[in-house]
N, C-alpha and C positions, 0 to 999 in steps of 0.2 A: 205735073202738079204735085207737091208736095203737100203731105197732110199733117199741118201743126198743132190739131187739137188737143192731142194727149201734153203738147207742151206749155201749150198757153195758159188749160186748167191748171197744171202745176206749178205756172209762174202766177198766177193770179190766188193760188193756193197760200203763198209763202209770200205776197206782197200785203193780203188778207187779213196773214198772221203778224204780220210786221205792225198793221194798224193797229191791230188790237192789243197786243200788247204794251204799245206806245201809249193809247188810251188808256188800259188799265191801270200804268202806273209811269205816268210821263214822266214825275220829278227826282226818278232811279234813273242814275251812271246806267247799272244793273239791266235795265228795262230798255234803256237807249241801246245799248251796247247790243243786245239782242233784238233791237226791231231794225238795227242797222243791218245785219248780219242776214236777217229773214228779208230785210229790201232790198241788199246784193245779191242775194240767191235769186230772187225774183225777178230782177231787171236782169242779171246772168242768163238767164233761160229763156227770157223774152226775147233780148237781144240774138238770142244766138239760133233760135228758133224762128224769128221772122227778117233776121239780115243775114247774119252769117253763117248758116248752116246751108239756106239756099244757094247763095254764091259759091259755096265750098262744093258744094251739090253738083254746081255748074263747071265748076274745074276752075274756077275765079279765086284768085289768094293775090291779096297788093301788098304792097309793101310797108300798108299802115295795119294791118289785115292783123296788127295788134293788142291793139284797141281794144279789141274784142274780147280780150284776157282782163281788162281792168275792172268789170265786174267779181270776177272768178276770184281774181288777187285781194278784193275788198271784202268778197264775202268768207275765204279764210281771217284774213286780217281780223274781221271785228267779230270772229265765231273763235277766235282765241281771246281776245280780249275783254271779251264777253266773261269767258272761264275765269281768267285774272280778275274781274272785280268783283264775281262770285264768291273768289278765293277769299277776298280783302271782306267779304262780308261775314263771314267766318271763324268765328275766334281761334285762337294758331294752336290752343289746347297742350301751351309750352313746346310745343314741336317747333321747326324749324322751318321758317318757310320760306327764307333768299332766293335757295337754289331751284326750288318748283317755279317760283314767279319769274324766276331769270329764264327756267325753262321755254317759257309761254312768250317770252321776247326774243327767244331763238328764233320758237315758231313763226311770229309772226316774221321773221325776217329772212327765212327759207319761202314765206308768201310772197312777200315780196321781191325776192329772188325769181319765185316763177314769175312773175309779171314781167321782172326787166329780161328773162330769155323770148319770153313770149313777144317782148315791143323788139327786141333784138334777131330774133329769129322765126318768124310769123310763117313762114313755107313748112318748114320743118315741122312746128306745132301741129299746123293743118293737117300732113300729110302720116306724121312717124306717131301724132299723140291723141289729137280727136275722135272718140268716137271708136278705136282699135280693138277694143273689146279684153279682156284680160289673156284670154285661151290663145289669141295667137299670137300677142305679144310673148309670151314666155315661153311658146314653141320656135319663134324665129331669133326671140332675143335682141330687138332693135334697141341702138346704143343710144339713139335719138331719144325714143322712148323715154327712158331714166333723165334724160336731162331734162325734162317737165316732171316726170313722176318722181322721184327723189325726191325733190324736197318740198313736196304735197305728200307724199308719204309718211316721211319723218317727219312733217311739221304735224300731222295730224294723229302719227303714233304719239309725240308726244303731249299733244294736248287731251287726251283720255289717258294716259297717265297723268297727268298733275290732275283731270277732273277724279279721276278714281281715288288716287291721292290722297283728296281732302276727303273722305272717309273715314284715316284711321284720326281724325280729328272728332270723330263722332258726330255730325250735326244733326239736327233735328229730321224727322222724317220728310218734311216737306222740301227740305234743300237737299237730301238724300236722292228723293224722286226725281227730281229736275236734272241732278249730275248723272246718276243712271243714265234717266232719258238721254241724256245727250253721249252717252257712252255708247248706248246702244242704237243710236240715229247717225252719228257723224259717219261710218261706214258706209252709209246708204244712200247717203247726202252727198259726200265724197266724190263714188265710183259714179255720180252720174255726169262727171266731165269725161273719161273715159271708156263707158259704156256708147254701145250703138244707138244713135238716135231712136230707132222704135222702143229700146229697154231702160232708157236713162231715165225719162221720166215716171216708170216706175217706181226704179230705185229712189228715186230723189225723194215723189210721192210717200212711200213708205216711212223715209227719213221724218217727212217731214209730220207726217201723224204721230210718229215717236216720239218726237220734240213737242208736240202740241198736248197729246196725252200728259205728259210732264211738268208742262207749264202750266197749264189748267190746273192740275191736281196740286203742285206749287203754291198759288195765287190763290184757291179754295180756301187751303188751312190756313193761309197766312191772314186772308181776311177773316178768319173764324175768329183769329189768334188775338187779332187788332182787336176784333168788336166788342173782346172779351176787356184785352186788356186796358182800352181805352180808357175803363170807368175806374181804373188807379194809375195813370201814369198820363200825363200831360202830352196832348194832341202833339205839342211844339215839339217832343222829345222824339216821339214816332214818327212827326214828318222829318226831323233830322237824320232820322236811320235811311229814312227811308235816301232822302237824296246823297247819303253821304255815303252810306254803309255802315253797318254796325263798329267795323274795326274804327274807321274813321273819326265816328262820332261818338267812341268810348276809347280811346286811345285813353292812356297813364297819362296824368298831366297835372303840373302845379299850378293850382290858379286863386287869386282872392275872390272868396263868395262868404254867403249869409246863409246863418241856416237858424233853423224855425223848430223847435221842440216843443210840444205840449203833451199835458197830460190829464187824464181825469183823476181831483181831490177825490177820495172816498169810496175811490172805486173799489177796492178789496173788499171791506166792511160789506158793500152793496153787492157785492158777487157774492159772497158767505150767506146772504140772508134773502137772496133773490131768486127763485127758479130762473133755467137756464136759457130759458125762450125770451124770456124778458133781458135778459144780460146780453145776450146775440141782438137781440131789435135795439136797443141803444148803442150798441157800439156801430152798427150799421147807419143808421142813423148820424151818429159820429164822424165818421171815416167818410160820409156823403159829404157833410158840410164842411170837411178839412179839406176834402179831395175840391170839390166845389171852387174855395177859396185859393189853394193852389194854381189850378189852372189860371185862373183868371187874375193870378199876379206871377205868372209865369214861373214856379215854382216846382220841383218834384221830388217827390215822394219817393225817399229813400227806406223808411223802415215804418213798417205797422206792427208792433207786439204789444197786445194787451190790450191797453189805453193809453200807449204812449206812439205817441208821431211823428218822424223827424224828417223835416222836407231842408230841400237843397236849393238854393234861388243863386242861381248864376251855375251851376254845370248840370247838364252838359251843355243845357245854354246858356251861353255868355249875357251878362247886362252888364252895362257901366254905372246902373244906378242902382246895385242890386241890396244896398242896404234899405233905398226908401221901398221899395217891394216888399223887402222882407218885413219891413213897420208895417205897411199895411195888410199884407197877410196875417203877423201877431194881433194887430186889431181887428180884423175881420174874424179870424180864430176863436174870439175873446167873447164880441158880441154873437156868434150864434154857439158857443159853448156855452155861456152861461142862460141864453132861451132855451135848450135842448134839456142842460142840467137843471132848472126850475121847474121845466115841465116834470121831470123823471123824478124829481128829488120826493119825500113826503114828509111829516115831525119824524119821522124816528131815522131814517135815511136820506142824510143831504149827499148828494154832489157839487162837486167843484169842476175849475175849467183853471189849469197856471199855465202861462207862457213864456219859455226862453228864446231871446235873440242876442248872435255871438256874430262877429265876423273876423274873418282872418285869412292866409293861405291853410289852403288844405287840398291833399293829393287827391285826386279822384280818379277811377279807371271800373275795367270790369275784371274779377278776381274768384277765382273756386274752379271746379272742378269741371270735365270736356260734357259731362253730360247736366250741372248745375251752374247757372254762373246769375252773379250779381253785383251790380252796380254800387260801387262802395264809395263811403271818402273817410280819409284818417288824418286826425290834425287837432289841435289842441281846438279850434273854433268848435268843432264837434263837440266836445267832451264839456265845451263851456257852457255852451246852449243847453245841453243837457240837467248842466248842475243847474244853472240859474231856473230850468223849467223846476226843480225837485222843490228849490227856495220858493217859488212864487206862492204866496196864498191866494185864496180863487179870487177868481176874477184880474188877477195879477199879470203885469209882464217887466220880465224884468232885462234890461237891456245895458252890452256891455258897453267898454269906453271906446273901441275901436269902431263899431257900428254907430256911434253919435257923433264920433272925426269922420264918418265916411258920410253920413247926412250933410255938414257943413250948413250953409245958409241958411238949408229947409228945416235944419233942427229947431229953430226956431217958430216953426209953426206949429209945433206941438209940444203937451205940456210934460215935459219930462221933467220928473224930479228926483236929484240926487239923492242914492240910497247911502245905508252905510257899508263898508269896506268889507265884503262876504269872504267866510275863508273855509272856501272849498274844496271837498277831496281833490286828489289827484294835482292842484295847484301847490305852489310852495307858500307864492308870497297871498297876501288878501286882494280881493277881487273889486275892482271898483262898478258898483252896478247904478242903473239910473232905473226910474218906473216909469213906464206910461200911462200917466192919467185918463180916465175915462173922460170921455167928450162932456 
C-alpha cells in the first residue's frame, strides 16, 4: 500500500490557490493565467499521485502511459505565460521588450517539446526521468535523463530571467514582490517532477508557499492602491487595467474624444483673503462633485491643479457618443458648481464655476518616467477646452463647432446659442464658440 497523503494535501494546496485567486480577481488575463498554472500543478500531482505513480510503482507503463505528462506540460506552459502578461502589465520604462517576450515563447515551446517526448516516449520518462532524484542522475549521467530535463530546464531558466528582467524596469513594490516570489518558488515547484516521491511534495509544497506569500502580499497593496484611488479616477478605467492590463489599456493611441475643463471665477482673490482650512474644504468639496459627475458620464480625470479640471470622455474608454456625455457632464459641472460657489461665496468674495467643451483627435498614452508615470493626452482639442474654460463667465459653458457637428440631431434639444468668433491664444484663426443655456 502506498501512502499519498503528503501528495494529495499538496495537490489540493495548489487547486485551493488556483480558486482563490480566480475569485479574487476573475476579470485579469493576469489572474486567469495564474489560476490555470496553480490548476495544472494541482491536477499534475493528483494524477500522478493516485494513478500513475502507483502503476509505475507496480512495474506497469503503457503505451498511452503519456498522458500523464499533459498536466506537467500545461502547468509550465501557463506558469510562463503567466510571467508574459505580467510583463505586458508593466510599463517597458523605454527599454526594449521583443526579445524577453520572444523569450517566454521559446519557453513555452521547449514545454511543449517535453509533452510531445513524453506522449512519444512514455517507458523512457518512467524509467530514466521520474522521481531519479538529482545526486544519481549526475553521478551516472543518463542521456535519457536530459531528453525530458533539457528543456524544462532551459525553459524555466529562462522564465526567472525575463521575471527578474522586469526589474530594471523599476515596478512598484507590489509587482516587485510577486516576480521575486516566483523567482524564488519556480526551483521548488520545478524539481518536484523529478525529485523522489516521498521529497517531491515537499518541494513543490515549499514552492507553493512562496508563490502564495507573493500573491497575497501583491493583491493586499494593490487593493489598498484601488480603494485609494478610486475616489479620483473612474471605476470603468480600473476595471479596464484590470481586464486588459495596464500596457494594453494605455497603449499610445490616436483617437477622437471630448474633453471637459473647468474652473473656479475668483478663486485667487478668495485664496489671498481666505485662511487655508477653509480653501482646502472647498476645493475638496469641488473635486467631489467633478469627480461625482465624471464617473457617472463615464469621463476621467486627467489633471487636478489648483481649481482647474480637465477630464477626458472617450479614452481610455471608448464611446461613440462621447460628445453628448461630455454636454452633460459640462451641465452637471455647472449646476453643482454654481450651489457649492453660492454657498462659499459672501458680499466681499464671490465665486464662480466656467466650463469648456472642445472635441477633436488627440494622442493619448502613458508618458514620464520608470518610477512616475502619467496618463496624458496632446492635441489641439485639449488646449481648446482650456481656452474656451478661461473665456466662460460663471455659470458659463462654452462649446466648440466640432462637438455640436458631433451632437447632430440631439443638438437640437438643447438650447445652444451662437457666440461670437473668440480669438484665442495659441489659435491662429478666430474661434467659433456656441453657449449652453441654462435649463
Amino acid at each position: 500500500m502506498i501512502d499519498t497523503t503528503s501528495q494529495i494535501i499538496t495537490a489540493l494546496l495548489a487547486m485551493g490557490m488556483a480558486l482563490s485567486f480566480i475569485i479574487a480577481d476573475r476579470s485579469s488575463p493576469t489572474s486567469r493565467a495564474l489560476a490555470l498554472f496553480l490548476a495544472s500543478v494541482g491536477v499534475s500531482i493528483g494524477i500522478g499521485s493516485q494513478i500513475a505513480y502507483p502503476r509505475h510503482y507496480a512495474g506497469i507503463v503503457s503505451w498511452w502511459d503519456g498522458v500523464f505528462a499533459i498536466p506537467e506540460t500545461l502547468a509550465f506552459f501557463f506558469a510562463y505565460e503567466w510571467i508574459l502578461r505580467v510583463r505586458r502589465t508593466v510599463p517597458a520604462a523605454g527599454l526594449k521588450t521583443r526579445g524577453p517576450d520572444m523569450l517566454l515563447r521559446v519557453a513555452q515551446v521547449l514545454a511543449l517539446f517535453y509533452g510531445a517526448m513524453a506522449l512519444l516516449y512514455p517507458r523512457l520518462r518512467v524509467e530514466q526521468f521520474l522521481g531519479q532524484g538529482f545526486r544519481e542522475v549526475f553521478m551516472v549521467r543518463e542521456s535519457e535523463f536530459w531528453l525530458f530535463a533539457l528543456p524544462l530546464t532551459v525553459g524555466l531558466a529562462i522564465s526567472i530571467f525575463s521575471a527578474l528582467l522586469m526589474l530594471r524596469r523599476r515596478p512598484d513594490r507590489a509587482e516587485s514582490t510577486r516576480l521575486v516570489a516566483f523567482a524564488l518558488a519556480a526551483p521548488f515547484m520545478a524539481s518536484g517532477v523529478v525529485l523522489p516521491p516521498n521529497i517531491a511534495p515537499v518541494s513543490a509544497t515549499i514552492g507553493l508557499l512562496i508563490l502564495l506569500v507573493g500573491g497575497v502580499q501583491y493583491h493586499v497593496v494593490q487593493g489598498r492602491r484601488a480603494q485609494f484611488m478610486s475616489r479620483f479616477l473612474s471605476p470603468a478605467v480600473a476595471e479596464l487595467v484590470g481586464r486588459r492590463g495596464l500596457k494594453s489599456a494605455t497603449d499610445e493611441q490616436t483617437i477622437e474624444l471630448s474633453v471637459v475643463c473647468c474652473d473656479l471665477r475668483g478663486f485667487t482673490a478668495f485664496t489671498a483673503a481666505t485662511e487655508s482650512k477653509k480653501v482646502i474644504a472647498i476645493l475638496r468639496e469641488y473635486y467631489d462633485a467633478v469627480g461625482a459627475a465624471a464617473t457617472e458620464c463615464g469621463g476621467t480625470i486627467k489633471d487636478q491643479a489648483g481649481d482647474g479640471v480637465l477630464t477626458l470622455v472617450g479614452a481610455p474608454i471608448s464611446f461613440a457618443d462621447h460628445a453628448q456625455r461630455a454636454l452633460r457632464l459640462a451641465a452637471a459641472i455647472r449646476k453643482t458648481g454654481m450651489e457649492i460657489t453660492a454657498r462659499w461665496s459672501d458680499a466681499d468674495l464671490r465665486l464662480g464655476v466656467g466650463v469648456g467643451v472642445a472635441s477633436g483627435f488627440v494622442t493619448v498614452g502613458v508618458i514620464g518616467a520608470a518610477s512616475r508615470l502619467e496618463y496624458t493626452a496632446v492635441g489641439p482639442a485639449v488646449n481648446l477646452a482650456s481656452r474656451l474654460c478661461s473665456e466662460a463667465v460663471h455659470g458659463e459653458i462654452l462649446i466648440d463647432a466640432r462637438s455640436i457637428e458631433l451632437l447632430g440631431e440631439e443638438s437640437r434639444a438643447h438650447r445652444l446659442i451662437p457666440g461670437e468668433a473668440l480669438k484665442l491664444k495659441g489659435f491662429q484663426h478666430p474661434v467659433q464658440s456656441y453657449a449652453l443655456a441654462t435649463a
